[in-house]
C-alpha positions as CSV (number, residue, x, y, z in Angstrom):
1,X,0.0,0.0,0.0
2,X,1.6,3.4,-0.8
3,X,1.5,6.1,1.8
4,X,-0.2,9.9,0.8
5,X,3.3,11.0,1.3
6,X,5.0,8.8,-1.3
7,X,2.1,9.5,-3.5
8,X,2.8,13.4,-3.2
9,X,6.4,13.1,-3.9
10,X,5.5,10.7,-7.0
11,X,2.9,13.5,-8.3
12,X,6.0,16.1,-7.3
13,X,8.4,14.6,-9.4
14,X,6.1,13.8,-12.4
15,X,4.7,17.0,-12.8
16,X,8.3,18.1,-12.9
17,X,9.6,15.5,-15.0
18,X,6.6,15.8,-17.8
19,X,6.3,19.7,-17.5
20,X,10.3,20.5,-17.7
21,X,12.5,17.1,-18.3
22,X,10.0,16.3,-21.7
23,X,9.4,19.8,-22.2
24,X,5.6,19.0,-21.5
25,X,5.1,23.2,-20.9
26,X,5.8,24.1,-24.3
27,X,3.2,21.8,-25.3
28,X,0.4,23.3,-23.1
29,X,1.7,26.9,-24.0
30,X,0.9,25.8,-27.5
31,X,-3.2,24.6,-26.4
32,X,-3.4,28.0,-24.6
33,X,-4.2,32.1,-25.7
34,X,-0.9,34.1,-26.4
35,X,-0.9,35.8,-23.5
36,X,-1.4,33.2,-20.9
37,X,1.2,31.2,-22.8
38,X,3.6,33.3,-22.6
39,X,3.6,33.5,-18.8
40,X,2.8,29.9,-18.3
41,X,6.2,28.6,-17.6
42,X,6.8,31.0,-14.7
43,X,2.9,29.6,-13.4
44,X,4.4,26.5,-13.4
45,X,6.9,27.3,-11.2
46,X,5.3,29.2,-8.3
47,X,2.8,26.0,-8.3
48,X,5.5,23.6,-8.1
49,X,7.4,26.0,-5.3
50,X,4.5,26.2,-3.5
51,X,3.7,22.4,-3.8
52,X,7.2,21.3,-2.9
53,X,7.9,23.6,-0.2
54,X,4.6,22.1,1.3
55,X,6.0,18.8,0.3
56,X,9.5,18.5,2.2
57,X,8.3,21.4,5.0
58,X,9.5,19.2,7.5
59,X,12.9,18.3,5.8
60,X,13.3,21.7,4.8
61,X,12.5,23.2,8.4
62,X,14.5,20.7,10.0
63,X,17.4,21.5,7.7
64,X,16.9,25.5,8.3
65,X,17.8,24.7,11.9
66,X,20.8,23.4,11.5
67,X,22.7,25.6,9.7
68,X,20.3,28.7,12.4
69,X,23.0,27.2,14.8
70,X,26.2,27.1,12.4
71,X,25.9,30.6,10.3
72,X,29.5,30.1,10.1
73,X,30.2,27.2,8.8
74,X,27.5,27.9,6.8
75,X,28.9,31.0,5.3
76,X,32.0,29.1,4.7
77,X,30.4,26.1,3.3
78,X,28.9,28.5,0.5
79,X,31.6,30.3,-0.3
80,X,34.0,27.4,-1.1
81,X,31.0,25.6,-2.6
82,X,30.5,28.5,-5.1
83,X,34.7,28.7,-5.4
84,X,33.8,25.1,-6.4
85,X,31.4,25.7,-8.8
86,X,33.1,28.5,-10.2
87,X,36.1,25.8,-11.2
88,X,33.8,23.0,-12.5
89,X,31.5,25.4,-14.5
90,X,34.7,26.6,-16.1
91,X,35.9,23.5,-16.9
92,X,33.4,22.6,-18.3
93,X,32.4,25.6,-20.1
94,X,36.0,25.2,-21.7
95,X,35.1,21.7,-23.0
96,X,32.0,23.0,-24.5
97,X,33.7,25.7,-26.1
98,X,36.2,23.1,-27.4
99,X,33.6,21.1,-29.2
100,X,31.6,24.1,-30.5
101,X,34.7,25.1,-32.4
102,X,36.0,21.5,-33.3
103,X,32.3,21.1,-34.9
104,X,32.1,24.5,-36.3
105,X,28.9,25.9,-34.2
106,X,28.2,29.6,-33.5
107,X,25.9,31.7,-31.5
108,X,24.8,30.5,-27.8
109,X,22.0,27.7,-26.8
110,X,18.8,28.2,-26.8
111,X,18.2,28.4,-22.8
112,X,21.0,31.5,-22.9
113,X,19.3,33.3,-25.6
114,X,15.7,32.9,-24.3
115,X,16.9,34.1,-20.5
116,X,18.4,37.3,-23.1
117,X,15.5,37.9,-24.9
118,X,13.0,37.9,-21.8
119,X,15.4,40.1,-19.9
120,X,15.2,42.8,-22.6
121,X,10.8,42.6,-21.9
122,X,10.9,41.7,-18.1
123,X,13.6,42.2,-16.4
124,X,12.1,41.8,-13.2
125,X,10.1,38.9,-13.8
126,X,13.5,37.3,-15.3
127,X,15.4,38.7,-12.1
128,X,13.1,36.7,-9.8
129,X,12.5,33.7,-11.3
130,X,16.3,33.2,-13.0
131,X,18.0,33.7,-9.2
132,X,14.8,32.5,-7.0
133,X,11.9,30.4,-7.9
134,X,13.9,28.6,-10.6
135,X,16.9,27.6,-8.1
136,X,14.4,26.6,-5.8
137,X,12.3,23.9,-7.6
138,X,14.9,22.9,-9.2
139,X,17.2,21.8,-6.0
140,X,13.7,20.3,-4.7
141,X,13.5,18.4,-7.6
142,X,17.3,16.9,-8.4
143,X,19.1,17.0,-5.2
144,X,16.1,17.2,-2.6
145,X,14.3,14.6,-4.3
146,X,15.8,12.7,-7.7
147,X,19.8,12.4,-6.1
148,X,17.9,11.9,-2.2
149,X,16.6,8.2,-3.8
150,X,19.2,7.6,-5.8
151,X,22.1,7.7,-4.0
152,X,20.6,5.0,-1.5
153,X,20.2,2.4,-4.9
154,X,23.1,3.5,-6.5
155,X,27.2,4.2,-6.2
156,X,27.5,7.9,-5.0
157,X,29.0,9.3,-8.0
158,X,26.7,7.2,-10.6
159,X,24.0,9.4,-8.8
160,X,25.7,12.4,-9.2
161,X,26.2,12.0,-13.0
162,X,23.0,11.0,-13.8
163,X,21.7,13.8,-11.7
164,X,23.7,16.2,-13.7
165,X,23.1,14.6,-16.8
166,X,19.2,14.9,-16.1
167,X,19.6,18.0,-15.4
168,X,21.9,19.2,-18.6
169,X,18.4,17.5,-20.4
170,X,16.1,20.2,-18.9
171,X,17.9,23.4,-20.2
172,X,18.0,21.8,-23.3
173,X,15.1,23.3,-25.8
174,X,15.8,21.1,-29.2
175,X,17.7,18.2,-29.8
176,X,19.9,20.0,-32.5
177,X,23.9,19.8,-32.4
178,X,24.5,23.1,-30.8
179,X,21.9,22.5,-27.9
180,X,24.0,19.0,-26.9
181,X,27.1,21.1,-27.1
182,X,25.7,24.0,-24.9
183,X,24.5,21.5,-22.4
184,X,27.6,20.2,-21.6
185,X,28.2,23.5,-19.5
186,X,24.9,22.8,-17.7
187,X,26.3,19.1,-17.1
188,X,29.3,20.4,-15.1
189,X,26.4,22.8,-12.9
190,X,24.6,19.9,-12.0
191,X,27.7,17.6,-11.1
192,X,28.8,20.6,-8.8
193,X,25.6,21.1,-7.1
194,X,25.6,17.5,-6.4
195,X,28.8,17.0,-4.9
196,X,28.4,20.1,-2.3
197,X,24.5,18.6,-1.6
198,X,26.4,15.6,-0.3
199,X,29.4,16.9,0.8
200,X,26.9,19.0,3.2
201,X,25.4,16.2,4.7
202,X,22.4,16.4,2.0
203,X,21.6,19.6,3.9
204,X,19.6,21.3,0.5
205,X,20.2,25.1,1.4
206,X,23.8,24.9,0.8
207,X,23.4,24.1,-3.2
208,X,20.1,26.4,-3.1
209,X,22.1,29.2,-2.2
210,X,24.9,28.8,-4.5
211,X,22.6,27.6,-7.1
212,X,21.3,31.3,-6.5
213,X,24.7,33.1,-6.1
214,X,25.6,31.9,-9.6
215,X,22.8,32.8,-11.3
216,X,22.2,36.3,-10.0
217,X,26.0,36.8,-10.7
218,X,24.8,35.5,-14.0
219,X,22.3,38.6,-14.0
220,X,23.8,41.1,-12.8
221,X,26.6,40.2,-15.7
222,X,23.9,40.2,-18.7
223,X,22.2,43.5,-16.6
224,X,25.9,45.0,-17.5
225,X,26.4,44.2,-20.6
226,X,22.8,45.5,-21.8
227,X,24.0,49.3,-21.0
């Protein structure tokens, strides 16, 4: 018999994995009026924020209090977790880079030029759901949830990859050439925020807030170069 909670988490994860991982929005944008289409992804995301901070309150609560009584090694645990990032995302980015010249590709992907274009229409809407909402569901969803189960079926580091490869899928909008190269940068994201989720003891606010460091420095970069 399966319990409501395990039911909740299984409607959690395949709302997520229909609406983002198969790209299931873009279908329903495409049923719906221009302008509720065109806002329906960020709908999406306060529902599942709301849904999934309801889901793991007690996780998430108990988690909060732990690092109430260690700000510092908190602080500290970021800030070398975002060094950390910093060096894999590069790395990675450098691969990328590699291959997008060895196969002759220009331009950006498709996840870049999107978060571009909105910027230049909302920046604000951009601003709060590129370096809030978005971090949020999405460390619920692969490290909270998908890396949580795995890790206890699978080797560590297994987990970790798929994680990150799962998670190179969603920011991927077409299966074309360029898009696999581009998604090799987001591979080397979701490896990072893997390792420091387990490093820290599986305590999620750790790669939540330098899932959230990263992308507003990611902002505040693109906010620059549009003046």
């Amino acid at each position: 018999m399966i319990s409501n909670k395990y039911k909740r988490v299984l409607i959690f994860a395949i709302l997520y994995t229909v609406l983002f991982v198969f790209d299931g929005v873009k279908l329903l944008a495409s049923l719906m009026p221009f302008a509720i289409a065109n806002y329906l992804k960020y709908l999406v995301y306060v529902v599942l924020a709301l849904y999934g901070s309801f889901l793991f309150k007690d996780r998430l609560i108990q988690q909060w209090n732990e690092i109430r009584y260690s700000k510092r090694k908190f602080f500290f645990g970021v800030l070398k977790g975002w060094l950390f990032l910093i060096l894999v995302t590069v790395f990675f980015g450098f691969i990328s880079g590699i291959l997008r010249q060895f196969l002759g590709l220009d331009g950006q992907g498709l996840n870049q030029s999107n978060i571009q274009s909105t910027f230049q229409e909302q920046p604000l809407l951009i601003a709060v759901f590129a370096c809030v909402i978005g971090p949020f569901v999405e460390e619920l969803f692969f490290r909270q949830l998908l890396l949580h189960h795995l890790q206890k079926r699978l080797p560590g580091l297994l987990s970790i990859i798929l994680v990150g490869l799962v998670f190179a899928l969603t920011h991927m909008h077409s299966l074309a050439l360029s898009e696999w190269v581009s998604a090799v940068g987001y591979l080397g994201g979701g490896i990072a925020f893997s390792i420091i989720y387990m490093k820290e003891k599986e305590n999620i606010y750790y790669p939540l807030v330098v899932h959230m460091l990263s992308n507003s420095l990611s902002f505040i970069i693109l906010v620059i170069s549009s003046m």
